[in-house]
CHARMM internal coordinates of N, CA and C (Angstrom, degrees):
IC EDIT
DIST 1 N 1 CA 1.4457
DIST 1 CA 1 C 1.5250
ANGL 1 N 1 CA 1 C 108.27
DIST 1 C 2 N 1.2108
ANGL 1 CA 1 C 2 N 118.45
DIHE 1 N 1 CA 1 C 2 N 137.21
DIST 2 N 2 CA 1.3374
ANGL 1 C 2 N 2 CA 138.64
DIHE 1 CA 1 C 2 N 2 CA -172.81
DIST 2 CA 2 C 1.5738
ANGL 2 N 2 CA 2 C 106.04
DIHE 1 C 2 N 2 CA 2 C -71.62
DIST 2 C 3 N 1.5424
ANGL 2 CA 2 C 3 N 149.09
DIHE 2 N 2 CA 2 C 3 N 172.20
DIST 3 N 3 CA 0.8844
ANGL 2 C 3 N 3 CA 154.72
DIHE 2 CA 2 C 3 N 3 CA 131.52
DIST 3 CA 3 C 1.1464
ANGL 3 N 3 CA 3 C 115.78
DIHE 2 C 3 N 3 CA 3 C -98.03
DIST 3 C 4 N 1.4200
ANGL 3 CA 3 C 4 N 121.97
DIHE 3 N 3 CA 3 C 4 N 108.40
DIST 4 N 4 CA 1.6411
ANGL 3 C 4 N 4 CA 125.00
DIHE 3 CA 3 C 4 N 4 CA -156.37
DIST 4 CA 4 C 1.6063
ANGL 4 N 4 CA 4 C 90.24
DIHE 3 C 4 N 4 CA 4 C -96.14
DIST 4 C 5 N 1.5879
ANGL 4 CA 4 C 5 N 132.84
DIHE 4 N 4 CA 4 C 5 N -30.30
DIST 5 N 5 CA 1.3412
ANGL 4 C 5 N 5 CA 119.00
DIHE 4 CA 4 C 5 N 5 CA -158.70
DIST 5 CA 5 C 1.3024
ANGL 5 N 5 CA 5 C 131.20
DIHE 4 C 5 N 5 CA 5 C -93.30
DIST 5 C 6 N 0.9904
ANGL 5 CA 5 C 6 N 141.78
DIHE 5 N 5 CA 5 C 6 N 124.54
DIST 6 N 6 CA 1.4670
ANGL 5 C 6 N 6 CA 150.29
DIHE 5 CA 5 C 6 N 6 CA -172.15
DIST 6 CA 6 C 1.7660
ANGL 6 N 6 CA 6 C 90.92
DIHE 5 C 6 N 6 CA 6 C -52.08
DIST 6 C 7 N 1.8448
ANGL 6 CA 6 C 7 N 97.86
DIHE 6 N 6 CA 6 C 7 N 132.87
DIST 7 N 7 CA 1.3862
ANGL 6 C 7 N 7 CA 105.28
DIHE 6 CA 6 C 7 N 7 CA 177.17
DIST 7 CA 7 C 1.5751
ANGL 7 N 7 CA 7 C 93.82
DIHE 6 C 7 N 7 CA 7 C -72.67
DIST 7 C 8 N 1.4491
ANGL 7 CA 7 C 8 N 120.77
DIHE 7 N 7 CA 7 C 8 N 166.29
DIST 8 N 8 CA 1.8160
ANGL 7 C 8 N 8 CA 144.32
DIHE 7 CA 7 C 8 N 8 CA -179.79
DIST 8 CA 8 C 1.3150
ANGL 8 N 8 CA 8 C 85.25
DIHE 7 C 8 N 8 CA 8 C -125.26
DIST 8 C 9 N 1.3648
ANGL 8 CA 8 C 9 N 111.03
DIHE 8 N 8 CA 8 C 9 N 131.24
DIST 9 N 9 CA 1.3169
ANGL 8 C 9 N 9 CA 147.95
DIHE 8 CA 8 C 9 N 9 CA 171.73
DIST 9 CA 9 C 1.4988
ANGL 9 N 9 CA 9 C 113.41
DIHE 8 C 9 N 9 CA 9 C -95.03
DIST 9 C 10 N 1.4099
ANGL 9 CA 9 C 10 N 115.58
DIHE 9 N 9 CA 9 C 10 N 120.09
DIST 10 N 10 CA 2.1621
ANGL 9 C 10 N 10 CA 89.61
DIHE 9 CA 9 C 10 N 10 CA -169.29
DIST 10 CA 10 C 1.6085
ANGL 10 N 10 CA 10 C 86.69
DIHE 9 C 10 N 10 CA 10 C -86.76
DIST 10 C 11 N 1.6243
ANGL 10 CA 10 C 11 N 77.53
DIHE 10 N 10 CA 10 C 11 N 174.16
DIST 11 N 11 CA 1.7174
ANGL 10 C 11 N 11 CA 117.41
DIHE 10 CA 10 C 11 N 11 CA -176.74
DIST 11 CA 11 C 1.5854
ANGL 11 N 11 CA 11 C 93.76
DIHE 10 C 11 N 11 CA 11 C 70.15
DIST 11 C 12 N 1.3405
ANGL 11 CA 11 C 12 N 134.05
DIHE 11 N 11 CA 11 C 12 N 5.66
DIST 12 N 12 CA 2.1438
ANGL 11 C 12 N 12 CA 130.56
DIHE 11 CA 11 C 12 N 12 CA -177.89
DIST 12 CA 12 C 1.3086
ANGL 12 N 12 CA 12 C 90.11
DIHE 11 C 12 N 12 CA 12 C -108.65
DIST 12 C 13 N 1.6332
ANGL 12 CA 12 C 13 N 114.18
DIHE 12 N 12 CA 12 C 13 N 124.75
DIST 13 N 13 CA 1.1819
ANGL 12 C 13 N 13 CA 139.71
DIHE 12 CA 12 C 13 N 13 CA 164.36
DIST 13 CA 13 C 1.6669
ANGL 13 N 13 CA 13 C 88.01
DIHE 12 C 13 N 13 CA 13 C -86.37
DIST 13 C 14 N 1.4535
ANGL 13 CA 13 C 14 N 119.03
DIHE 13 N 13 CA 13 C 14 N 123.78
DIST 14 N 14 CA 1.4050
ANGL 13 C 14 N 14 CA 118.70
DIHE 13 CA 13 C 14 N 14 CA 175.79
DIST 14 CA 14 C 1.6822
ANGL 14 N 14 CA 14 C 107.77
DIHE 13 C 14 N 14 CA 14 C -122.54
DIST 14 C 15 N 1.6578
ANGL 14 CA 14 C 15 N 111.11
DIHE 14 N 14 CA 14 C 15 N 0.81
DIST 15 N 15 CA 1.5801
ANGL 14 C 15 N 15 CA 113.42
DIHE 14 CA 14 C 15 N 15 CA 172.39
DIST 15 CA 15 C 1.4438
ANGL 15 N 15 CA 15 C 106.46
DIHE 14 C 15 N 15 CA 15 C 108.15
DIST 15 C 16 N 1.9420
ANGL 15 CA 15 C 16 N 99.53
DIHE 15 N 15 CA 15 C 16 N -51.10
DIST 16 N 16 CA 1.4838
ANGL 15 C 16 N 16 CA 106.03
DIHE 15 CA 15 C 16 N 16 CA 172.72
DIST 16 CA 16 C 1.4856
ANGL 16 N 16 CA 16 C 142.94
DIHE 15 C 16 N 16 CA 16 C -68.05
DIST 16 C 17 N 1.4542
ANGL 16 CA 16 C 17 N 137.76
DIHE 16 N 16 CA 16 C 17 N 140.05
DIST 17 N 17 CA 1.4975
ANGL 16 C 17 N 17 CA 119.05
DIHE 16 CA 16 C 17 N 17 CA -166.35
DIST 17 CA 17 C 1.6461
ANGL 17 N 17 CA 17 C 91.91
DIHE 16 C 17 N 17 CA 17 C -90.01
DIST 17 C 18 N 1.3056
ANGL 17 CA 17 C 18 N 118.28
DIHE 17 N 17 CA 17 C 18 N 135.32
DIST 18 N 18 CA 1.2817
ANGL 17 C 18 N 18 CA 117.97
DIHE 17 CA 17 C 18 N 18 CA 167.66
DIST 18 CA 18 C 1.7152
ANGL 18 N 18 CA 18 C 118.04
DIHE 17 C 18 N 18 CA 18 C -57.28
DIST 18 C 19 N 1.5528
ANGL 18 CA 18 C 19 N 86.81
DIHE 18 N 18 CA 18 C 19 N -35.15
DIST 19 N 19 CA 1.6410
ANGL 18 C 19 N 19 CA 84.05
DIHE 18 CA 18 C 19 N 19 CA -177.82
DIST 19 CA 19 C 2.0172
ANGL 19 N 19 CA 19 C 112.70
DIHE 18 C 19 N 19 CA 19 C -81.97
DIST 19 C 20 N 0.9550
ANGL 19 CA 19 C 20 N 104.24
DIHE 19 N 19 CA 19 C 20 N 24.30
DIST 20 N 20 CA 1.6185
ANGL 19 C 20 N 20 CA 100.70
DIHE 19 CA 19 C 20 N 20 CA 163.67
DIST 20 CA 20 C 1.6960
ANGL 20 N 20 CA 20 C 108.03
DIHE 19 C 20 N 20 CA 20 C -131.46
DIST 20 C 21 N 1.4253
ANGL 20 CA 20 C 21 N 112.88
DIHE 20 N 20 CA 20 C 21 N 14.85
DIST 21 N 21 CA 1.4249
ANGL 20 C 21 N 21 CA 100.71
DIHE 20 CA 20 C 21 N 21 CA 172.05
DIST 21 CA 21 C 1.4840
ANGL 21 N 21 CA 21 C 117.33
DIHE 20 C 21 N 21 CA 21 C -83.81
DIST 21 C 22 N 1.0800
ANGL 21 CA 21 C 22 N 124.72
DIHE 21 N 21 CA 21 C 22 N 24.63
DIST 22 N 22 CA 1.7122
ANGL 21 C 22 N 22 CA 125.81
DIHE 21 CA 21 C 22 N 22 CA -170.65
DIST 22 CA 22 C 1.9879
ANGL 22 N 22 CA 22 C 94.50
DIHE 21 C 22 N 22 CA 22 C -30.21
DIST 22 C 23 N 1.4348
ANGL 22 CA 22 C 23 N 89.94
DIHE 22 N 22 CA 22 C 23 N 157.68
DIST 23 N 23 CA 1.7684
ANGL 22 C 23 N 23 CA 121.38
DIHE 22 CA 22 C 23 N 23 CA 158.54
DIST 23 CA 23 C 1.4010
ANGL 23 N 23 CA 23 C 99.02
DIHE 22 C 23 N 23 CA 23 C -48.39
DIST 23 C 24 N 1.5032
ANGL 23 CA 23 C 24 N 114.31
DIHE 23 N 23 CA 23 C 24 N 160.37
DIST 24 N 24 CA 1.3183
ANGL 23 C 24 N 24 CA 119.56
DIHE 23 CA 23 C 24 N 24 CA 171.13
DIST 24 CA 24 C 1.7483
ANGL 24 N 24 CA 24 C 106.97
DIHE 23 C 24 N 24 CA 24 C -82.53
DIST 24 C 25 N 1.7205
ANGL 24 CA 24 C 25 N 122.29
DIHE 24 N 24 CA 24 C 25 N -37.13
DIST 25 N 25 CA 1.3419
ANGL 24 C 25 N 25 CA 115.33
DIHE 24 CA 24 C 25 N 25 CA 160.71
DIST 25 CA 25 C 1.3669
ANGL 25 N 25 CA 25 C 115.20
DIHE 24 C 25 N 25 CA 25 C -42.25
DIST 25 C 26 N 1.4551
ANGL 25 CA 25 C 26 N 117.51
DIHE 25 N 25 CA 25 C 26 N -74.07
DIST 26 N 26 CA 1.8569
ANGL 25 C 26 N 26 CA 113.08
DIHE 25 CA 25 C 26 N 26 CA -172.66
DIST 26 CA 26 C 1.1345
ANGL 26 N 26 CA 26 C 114.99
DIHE 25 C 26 N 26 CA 26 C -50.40
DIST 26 C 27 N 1.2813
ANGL 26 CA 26 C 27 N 135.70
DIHE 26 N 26 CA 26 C 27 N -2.85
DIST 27 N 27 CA 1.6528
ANGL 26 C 27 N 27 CA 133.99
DIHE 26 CA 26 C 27 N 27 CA 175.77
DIST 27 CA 27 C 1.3463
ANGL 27 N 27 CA 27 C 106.62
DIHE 26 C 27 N 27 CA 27 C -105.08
DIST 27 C 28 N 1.4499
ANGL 27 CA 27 C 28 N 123.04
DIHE 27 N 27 CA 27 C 28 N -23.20
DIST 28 N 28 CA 1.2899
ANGL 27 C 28 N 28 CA 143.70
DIHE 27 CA 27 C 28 N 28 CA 179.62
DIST 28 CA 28 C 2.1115
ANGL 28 N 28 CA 28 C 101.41
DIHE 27 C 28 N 28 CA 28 C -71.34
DIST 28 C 29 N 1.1896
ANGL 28 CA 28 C 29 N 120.70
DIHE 28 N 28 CA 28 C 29 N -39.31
DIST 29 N 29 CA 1.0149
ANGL 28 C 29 N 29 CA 139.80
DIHE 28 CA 28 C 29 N 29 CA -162.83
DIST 29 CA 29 C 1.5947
ANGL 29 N 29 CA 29 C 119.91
DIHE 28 C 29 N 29 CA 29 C -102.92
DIST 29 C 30 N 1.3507
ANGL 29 CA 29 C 30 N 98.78
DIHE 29 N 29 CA 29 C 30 N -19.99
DIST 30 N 30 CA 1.6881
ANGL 29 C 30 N 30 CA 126.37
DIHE 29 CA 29 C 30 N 30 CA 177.40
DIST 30 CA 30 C 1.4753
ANGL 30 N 30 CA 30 C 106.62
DIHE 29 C 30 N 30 CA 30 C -67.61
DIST 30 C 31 N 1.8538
ANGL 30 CA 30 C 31 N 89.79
DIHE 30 N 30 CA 30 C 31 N -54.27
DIST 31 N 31 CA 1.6602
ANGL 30 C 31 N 31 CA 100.01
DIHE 30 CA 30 C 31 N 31 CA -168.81
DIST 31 CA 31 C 2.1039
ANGL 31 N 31 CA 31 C 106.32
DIHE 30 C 31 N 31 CA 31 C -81.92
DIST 31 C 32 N 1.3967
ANGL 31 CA 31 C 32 N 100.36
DIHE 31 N 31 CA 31 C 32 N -29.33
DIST 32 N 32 CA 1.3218
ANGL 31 C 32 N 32 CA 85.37
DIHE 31 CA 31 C 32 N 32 CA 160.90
DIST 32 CA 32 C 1.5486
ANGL 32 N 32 CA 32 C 145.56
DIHE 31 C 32 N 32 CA 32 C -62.76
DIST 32 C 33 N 1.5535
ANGL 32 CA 32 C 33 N 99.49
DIHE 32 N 32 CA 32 C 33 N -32.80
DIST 33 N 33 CA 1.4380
ANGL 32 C 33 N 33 CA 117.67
DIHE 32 CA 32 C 33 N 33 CA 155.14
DIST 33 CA 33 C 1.6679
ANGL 33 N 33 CA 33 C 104.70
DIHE 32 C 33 N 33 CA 33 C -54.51
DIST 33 C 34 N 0.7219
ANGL 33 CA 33 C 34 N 124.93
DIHE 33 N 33 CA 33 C 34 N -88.41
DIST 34 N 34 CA 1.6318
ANGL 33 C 34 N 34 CA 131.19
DIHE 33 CA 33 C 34 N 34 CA -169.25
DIST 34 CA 34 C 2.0483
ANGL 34 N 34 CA 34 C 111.80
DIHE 33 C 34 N 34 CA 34 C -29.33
DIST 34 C 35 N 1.4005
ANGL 34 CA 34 C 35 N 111.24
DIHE 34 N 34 CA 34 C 35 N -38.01
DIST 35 N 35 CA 1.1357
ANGL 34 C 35 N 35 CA 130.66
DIHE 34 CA 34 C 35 N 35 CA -172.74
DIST 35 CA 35 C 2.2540
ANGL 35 N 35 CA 35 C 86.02
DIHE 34 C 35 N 35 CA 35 C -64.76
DIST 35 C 36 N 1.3212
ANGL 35 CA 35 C 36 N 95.33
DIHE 35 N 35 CA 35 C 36 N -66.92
DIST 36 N 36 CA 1.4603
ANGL 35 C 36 N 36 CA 97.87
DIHE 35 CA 35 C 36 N 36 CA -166.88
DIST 36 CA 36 C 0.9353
ANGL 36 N 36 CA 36 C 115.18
DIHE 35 C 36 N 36 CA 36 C -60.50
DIST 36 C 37 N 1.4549
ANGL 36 CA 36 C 37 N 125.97
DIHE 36 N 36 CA 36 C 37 N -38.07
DIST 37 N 37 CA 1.6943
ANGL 36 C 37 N 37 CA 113.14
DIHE 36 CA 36 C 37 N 37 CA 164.39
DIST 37 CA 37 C 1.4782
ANGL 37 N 37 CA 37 C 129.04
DIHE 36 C 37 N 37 CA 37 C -63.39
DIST 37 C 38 N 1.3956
ANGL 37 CA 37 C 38 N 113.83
DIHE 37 N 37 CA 37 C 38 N -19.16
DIST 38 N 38 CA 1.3581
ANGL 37 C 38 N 38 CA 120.21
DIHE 37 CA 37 C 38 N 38 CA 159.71
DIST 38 CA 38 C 1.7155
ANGL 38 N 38 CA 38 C 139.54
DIHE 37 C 38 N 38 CA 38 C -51.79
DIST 38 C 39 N 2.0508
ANGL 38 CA 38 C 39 N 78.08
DIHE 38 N 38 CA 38 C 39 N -24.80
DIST 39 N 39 CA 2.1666
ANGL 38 C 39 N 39 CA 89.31
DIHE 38 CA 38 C 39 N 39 CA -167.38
DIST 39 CA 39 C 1.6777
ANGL 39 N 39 CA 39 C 81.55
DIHE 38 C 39 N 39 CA 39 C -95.99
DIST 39 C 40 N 1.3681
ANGL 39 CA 39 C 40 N 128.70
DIHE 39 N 39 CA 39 C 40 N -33.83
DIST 40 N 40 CA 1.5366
ANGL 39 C 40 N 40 CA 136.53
DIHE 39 CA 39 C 40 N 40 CA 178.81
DIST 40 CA 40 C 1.5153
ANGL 40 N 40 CA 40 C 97.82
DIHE 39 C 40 N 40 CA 40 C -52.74
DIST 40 C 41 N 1.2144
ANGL 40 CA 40 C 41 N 139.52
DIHE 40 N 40 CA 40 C 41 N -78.47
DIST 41 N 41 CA 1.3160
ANGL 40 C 41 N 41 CA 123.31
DIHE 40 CA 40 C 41 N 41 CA -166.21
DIST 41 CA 41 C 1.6730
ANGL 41 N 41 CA 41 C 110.21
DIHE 40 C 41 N 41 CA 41 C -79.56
DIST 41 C 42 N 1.0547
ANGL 41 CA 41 C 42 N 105.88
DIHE 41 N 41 CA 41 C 42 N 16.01
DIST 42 N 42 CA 2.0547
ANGL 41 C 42 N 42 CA 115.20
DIHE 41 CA 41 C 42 N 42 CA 176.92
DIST 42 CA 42 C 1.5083
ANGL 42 N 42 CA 42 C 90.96
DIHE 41 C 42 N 42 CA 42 C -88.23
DIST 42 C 43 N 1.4689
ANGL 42 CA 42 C 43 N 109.28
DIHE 42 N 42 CA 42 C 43 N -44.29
DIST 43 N 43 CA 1.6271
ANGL 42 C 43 N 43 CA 107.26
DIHE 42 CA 42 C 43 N 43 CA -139.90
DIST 43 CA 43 C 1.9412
ANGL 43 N 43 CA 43 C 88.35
DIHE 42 C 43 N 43 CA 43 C -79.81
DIST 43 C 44 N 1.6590
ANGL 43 CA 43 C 44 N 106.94
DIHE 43 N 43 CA 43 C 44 N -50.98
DIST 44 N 44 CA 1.5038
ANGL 43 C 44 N 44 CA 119.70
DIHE 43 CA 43 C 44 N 44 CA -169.08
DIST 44 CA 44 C 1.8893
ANGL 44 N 44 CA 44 C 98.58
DIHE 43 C 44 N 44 CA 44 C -50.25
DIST 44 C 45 N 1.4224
ANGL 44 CA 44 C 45 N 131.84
DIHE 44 N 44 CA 44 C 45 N -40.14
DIST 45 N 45 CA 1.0811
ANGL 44 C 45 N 45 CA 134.97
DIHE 44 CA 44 C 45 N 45 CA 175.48
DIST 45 CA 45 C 1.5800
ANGL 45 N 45 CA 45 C 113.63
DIHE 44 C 45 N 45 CA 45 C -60.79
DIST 45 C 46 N 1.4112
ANGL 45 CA 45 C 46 N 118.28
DIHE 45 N 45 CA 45 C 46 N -53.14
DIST 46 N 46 CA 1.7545
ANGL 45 C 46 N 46 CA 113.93
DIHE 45 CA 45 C 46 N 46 CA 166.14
DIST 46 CA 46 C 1.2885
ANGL 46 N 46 CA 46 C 129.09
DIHE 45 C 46 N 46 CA 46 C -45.44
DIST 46 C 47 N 1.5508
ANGL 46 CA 46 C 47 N 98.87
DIHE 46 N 46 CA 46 C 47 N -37.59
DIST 47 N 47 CA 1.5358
ANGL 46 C 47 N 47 CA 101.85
DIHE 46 CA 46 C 47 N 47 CA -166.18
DIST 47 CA 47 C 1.6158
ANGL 47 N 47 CA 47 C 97.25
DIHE 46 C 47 N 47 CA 47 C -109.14
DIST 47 C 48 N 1.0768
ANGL 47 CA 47 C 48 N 137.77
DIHE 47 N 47 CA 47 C 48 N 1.94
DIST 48 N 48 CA 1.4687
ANGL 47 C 48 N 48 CA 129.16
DIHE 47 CA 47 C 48 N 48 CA 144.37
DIST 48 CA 48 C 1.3861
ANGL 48 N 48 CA 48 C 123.66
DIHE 47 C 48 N 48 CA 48 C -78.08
DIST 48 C 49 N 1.4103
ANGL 48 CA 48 C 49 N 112.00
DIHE 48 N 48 CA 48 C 49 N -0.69
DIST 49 N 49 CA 1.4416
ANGL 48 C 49 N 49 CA 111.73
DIHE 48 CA 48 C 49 N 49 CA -174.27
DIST 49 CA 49 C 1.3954
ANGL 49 N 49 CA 49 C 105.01
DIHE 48 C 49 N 49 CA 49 C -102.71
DIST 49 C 50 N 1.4449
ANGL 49 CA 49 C 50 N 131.01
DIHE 49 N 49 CA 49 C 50 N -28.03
DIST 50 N 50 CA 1.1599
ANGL 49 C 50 N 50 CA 137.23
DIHE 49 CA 49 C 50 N 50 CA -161.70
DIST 50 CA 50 C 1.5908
ANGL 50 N 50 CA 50 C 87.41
DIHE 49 C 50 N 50 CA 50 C -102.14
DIST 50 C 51 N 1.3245
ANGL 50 CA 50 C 51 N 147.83
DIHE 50 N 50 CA 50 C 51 N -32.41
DIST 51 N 51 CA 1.5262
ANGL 50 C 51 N 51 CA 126.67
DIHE 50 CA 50 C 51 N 51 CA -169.18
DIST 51 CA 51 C 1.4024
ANGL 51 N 51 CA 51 C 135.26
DIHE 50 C 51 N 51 CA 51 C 90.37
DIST 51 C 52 N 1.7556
ANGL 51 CA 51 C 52 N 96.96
DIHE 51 N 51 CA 51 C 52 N -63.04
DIST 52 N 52 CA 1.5302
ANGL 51 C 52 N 52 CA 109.99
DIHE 51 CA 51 C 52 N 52 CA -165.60
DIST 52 CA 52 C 1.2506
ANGL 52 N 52 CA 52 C 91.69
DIHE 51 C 52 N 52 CA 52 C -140.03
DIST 52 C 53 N 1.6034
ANGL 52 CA 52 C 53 N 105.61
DIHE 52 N 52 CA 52 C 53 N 133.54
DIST 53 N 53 CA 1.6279
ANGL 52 C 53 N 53 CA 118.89
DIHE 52 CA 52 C 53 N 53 CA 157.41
DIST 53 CA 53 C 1.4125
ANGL 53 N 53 CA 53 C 110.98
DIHE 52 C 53 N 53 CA 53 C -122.57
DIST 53 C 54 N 1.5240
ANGL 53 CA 53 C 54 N 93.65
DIHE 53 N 53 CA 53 C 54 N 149.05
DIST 54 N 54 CA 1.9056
ANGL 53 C 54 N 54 CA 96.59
DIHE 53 CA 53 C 54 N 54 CA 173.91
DIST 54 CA 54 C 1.8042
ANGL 54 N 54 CA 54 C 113.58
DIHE 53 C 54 N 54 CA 54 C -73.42
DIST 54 C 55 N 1.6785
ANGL 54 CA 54 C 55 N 99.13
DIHE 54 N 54 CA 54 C 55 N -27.89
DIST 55 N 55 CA 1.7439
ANGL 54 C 55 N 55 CA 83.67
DIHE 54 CA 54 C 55 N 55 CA -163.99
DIST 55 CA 55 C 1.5286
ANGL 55 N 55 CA 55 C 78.89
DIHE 54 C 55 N 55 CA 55 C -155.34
DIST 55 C 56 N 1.8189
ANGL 55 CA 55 C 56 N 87.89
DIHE 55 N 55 CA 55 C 56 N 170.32
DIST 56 N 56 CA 1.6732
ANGL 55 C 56 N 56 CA 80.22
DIHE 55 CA 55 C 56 N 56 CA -171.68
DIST 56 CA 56 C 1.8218
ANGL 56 N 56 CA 56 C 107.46
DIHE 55 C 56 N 56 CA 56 C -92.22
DIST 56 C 57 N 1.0730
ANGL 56 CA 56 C 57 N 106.02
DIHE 56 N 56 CA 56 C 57 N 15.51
DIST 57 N 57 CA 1.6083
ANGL 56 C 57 N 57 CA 121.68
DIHE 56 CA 56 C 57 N 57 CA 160.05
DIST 57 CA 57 C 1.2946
ANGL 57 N 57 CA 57 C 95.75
DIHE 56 C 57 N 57 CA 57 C -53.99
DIST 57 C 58 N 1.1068
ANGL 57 CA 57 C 58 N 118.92
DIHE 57 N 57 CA 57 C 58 N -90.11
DIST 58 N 58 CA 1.6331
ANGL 57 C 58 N 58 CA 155.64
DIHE 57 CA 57 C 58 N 58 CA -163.41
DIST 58 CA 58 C 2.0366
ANGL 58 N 58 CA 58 C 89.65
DIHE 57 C 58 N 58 CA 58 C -26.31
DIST 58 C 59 N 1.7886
ANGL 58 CA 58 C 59 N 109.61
DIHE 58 N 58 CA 58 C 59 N -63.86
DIST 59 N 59 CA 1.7311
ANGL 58 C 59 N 59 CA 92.19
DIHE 58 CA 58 C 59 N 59 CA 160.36
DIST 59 CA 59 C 1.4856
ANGL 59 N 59 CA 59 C 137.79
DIHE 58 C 59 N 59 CA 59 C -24.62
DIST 59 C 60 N 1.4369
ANGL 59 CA 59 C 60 N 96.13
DIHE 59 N 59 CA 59 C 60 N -50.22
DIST 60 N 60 CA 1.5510
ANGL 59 C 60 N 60 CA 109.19
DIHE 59 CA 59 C 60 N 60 CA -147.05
DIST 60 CA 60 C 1.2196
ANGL 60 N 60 CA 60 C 80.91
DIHE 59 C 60 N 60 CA 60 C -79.35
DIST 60 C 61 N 1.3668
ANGL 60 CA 60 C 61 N 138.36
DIHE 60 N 60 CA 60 C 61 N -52.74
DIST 61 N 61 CA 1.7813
ANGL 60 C 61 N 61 CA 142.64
DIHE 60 CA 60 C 61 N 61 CA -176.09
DIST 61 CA 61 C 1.6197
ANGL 61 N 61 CA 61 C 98.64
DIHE 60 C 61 N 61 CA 61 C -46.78
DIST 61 C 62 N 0.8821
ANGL 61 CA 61 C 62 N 145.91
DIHE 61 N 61 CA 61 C 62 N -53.37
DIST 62 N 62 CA 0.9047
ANGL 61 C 62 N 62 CA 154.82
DIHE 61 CA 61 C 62 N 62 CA -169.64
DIST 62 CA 62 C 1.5044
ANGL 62 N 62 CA 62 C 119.26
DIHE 61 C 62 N 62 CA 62 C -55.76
DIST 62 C 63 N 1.5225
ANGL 62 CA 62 C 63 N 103.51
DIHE 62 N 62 CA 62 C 63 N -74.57
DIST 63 N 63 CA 1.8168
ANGL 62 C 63 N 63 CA 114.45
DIHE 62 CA 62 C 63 N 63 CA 174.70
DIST 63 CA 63 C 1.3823
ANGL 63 N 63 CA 63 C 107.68
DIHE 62 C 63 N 63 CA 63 C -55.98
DIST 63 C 64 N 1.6338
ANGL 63 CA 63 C 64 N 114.90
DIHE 63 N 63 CA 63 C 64 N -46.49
DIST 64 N 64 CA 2.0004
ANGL 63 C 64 N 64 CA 116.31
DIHE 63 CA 63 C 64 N 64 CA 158.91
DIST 64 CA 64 C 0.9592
ANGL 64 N 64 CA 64 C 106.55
DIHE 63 C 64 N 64 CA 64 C -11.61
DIST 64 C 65 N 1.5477
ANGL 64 CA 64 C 65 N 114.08
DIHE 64 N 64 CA 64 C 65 N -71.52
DIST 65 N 65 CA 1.7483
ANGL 64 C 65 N 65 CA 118.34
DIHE 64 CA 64 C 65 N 65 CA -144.45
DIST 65 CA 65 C 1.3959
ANGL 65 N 65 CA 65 C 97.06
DIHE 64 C 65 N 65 CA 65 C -75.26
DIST 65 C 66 N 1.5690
ANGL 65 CA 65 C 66 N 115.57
DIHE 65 N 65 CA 65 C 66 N -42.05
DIST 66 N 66 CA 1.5991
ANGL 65 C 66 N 66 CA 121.20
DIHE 65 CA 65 C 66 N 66 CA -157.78
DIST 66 CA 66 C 1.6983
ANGL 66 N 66 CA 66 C 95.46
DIHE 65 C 66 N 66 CA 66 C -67.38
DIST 66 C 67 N 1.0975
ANGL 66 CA 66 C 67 N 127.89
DIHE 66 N 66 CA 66 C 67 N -28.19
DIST 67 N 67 CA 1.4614
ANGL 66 C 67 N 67 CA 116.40
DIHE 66 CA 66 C 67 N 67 CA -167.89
DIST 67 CA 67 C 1.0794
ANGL 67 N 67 CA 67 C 97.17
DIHE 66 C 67 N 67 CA 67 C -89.89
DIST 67 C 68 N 1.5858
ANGL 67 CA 67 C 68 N 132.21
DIHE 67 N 67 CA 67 C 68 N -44.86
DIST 68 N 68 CA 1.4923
ANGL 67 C 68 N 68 CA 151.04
DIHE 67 CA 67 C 68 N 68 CA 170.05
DIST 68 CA 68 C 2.1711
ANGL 68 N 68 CA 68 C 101.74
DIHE 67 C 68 N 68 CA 68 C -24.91
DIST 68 C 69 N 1.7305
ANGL 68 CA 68 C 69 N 89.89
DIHE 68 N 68 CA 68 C 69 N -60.19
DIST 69 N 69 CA 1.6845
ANGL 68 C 69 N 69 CA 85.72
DIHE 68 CA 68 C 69 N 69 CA 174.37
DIST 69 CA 69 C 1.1448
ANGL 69 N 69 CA 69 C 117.77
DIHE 68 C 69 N 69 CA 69 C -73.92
DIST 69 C 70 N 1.1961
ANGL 69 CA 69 C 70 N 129.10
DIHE 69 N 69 CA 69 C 70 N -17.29
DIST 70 N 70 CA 1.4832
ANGL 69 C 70 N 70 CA 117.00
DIHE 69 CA 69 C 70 N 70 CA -169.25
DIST 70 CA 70 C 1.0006
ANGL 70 N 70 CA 70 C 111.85
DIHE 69 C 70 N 70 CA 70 C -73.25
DIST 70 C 71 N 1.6424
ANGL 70 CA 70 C 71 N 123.38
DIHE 70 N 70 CA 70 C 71 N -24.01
DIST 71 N 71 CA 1.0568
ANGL 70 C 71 N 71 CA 101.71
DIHE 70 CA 70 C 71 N 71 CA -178.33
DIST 71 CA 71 C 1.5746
ANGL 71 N 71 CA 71 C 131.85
DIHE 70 C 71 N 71 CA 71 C -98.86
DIST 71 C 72 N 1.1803
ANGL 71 CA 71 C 72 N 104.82
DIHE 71 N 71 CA 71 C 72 N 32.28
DIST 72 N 72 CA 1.3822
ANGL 71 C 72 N 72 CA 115.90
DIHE 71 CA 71 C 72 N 72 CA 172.05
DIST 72 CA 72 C 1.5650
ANGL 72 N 72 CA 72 C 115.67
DIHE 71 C 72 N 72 CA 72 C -86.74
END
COOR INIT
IC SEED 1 N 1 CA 1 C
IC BUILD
């Protein structure tokens, strides 16, 4: 693993906040988190809207399509 961040020198105002220099992985991993909670409250919204399923096929058809549109 690389060290992507410029060392901070104390008492050097360098412009940058140390606390937003993350690794390029943890930002890599940030936005993957964020992606998955997105299809998580997509999916809880489909299947609270519809109520009733016959089978648990009938889910999976369902969240398919819903992710299927989103991404248009």
């Amino acid at each position: 693993m690389i060290n992507t961040r410029k060392p901070v020198k104390a008492g050097v105002c360098t412009g940058e906040l140390p606390f937003f220099s993350y690794l390029a992985d943890i930002l890599k991993a940030i936005h993957t988190i964020n992606v998955i909670k997105l299809l998580k409250g997509m999916n809880r919204q489909v299947i609270k809207s519809h109520k009733v399923f016959t089978t648990h096929n009938s889910i999976r058809e369902v969240t398919y399509l819903a992710i299927k549109g989103s991404k248009k």
